[in-house]
C-alpha positions in Angstrom: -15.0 26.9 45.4 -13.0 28.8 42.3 -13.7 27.6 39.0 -10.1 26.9 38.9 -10.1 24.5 41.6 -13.0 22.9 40.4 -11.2 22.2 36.7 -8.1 20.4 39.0 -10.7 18.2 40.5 -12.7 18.0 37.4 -9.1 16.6 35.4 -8.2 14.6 38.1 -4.7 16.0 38.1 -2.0 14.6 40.8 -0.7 17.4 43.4 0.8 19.5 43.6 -0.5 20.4 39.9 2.7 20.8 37.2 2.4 24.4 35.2 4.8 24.4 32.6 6.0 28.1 31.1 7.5 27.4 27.7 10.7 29.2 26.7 11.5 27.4 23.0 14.7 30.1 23.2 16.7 27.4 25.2 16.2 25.0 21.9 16.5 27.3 19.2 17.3 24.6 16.4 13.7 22.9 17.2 10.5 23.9 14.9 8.1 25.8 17.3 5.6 23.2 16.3 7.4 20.3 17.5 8.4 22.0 20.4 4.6 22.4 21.2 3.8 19.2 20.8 7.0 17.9 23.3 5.5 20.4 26.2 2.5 18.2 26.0 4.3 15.2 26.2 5.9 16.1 29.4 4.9 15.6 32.9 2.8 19.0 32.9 -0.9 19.3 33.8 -0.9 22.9 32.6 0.9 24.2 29.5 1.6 27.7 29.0 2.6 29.7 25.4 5.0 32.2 26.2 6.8 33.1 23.2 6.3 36.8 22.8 9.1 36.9 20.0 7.1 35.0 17.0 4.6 37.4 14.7 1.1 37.9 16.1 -0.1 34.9 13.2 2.2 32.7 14.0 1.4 32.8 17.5 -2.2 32.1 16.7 -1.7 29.3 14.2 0.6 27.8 17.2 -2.3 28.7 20.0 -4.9 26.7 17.7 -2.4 23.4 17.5 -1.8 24.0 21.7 -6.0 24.0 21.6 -6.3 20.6 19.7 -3.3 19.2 21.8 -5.0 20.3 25.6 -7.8 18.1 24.6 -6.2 15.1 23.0 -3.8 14.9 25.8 -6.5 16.1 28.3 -4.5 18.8 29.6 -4.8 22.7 30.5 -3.9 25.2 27.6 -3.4 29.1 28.8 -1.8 31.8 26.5 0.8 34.4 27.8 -0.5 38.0 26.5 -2.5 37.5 23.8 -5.6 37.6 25.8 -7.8 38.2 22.4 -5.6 35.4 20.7 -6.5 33.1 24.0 -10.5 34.3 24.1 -10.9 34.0 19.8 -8.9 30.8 19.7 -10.8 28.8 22.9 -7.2 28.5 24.8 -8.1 27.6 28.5 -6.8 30.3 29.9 -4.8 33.8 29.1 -2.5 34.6 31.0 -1.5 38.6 31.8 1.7 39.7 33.0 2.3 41.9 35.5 1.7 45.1 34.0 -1.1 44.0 32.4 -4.8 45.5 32.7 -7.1 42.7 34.3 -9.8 45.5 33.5 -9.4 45.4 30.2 -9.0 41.8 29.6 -12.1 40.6 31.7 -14.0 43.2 29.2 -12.9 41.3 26.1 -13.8 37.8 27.6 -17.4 39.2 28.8 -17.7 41.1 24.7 -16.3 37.8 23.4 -18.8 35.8 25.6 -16.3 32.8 26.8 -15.3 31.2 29.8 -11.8 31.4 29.6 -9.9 31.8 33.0 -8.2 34.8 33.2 -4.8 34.6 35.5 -2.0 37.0 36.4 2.0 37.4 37.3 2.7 38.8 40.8 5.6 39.7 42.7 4.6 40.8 45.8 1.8 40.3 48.5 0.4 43.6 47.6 0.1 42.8 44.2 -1.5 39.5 44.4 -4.2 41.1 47.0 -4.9 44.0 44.4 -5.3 41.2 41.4 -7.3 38.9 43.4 -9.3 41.7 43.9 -9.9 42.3 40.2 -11.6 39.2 39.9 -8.5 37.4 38.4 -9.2 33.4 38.0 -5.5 32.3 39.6 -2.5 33.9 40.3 1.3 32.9 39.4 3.7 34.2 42.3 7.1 34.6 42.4 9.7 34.4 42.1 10.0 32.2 45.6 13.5 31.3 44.6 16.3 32.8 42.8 15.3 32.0 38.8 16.8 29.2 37.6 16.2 30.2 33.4 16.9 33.8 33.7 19.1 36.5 35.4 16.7 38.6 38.1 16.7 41.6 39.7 13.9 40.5 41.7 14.7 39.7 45.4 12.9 35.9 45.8 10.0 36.2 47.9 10.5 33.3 49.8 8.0 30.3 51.0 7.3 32.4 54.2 5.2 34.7 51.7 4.1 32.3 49.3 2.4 31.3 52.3 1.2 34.7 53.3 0.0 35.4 49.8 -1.8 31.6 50.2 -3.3 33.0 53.6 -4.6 36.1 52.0 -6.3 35.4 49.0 -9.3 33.3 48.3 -7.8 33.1 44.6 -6.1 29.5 43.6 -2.1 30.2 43.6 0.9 28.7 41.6 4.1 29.1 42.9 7.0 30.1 40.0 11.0 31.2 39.7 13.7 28.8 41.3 11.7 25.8 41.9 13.3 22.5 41.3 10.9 19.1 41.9 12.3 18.8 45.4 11.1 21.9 46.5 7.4 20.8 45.4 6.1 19.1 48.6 7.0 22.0 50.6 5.2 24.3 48.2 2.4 22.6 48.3 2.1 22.7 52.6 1.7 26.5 51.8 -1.6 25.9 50.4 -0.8 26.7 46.5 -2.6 24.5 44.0 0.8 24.5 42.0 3.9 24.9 41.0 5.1 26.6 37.5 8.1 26.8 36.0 10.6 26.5 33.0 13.4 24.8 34.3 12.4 21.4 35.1 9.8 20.8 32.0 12.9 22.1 29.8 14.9 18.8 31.5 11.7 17.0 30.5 11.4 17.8 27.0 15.1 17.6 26.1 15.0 13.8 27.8 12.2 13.3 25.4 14.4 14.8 22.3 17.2 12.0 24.0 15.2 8.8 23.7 13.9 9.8 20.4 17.2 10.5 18.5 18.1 7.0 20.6 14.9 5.8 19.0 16.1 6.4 14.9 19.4 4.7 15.8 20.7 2.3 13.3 20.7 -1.2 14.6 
């Protein structure tokens, strides 16, 4: 069974597993660090650091806080990019984008010596055979529907080959791009362990930001 699979079971996550992709962009007036802490408040299982933007120490400092909070809040932490930061810093996982080497990232973990998964972006059936191949930990395909965050020039894939991709691969898939909660139980028929995205945990975290600024009200 993948190791991935196994750390679902082991957490005792509900399915279809929640992978929230942050994107603080969208809330520019909030401190990263509270932001942070608000993805782990949400409904997510898994919480991804994608803020590419922030200097390379910042982002570190921010990865070691998203460390402390995985485990308080017994959650999943992965990394977007910064394999080294994700490896040095004991982040769950480090997640590569598409045109990144998986080559070059396993090497690290093995020189490093740590068990951090190692997952990947794909957009297309070929790509996820050829990562899966490359001994990746999971893969994040998509996107299955048109983006919902972002303007894309990537035609959506569709659930007919989120479910080929599924088929063909012995590597744990998380379905991303477009996906809104009531698309969740048919992503999960395909067979993917998951389903990521920005969207809907952005809805989360500013209902969170809602009842707190309710909270300091006057009475």
């Amino acid at each position: 069974m993948p190791i991935v699979t196994n750390i679902l079971k082991k957490h005792k996550f509900s399915l279809p597993t929640r992978f929230a992709v942050s994107n603080r962009l969208v809330l520019s007036d909030l401190d990263p660090l509270d932001y942070l802490e608000l993805l782990f408040q949400t409904s997510a299982h898994i919480v991804q650091w994608r803020e590419k933007d922030l200097p390379l120490q910042e982002n570190r400092i921010l990865v070691r806080r998203g460390v402390e909070l995985a485990r308080q809040h017994s959650k999943l932490f992965f990394v977007n990019t910064l394999f080294d930061v994700a490896f040095e810093e004991g982040a769950d996982g480090a997640h590569l984008t598409s045109g990144q080497d998986v080559g070059e990232a396993r090497g690290s973990r093995e020189s490093l010596q740590v068990t951090t998964l190692i997952g990947k972006s794909v957009h297309t059936l070929e790509e996820a055979g050829r990562a899966a191949r490359e001994g990746v930990d999971y893969l994040l395909v998509g996107p299955i529907f048109d983006p919902l965050s972002k303007v894309s020039h990537a035609t959506p894939l569709g659930i007919s080959t989120l479910r080929k991709v599924v088929d063909a691969v012995k590597t744990p898939v998380f379905a991303i791009g477009g996906i809104e909660e009531s698309h969740f139980e048919e992503i999960f028929k395909t067979g993917a362990c998951g389903v990521a995205g920005i969207t809907w945990v952005h809805r989360e975290v500013e209902q969170l930001l809602a009842e707190a600024r309710i909270g300091e009200t006057p009475r």
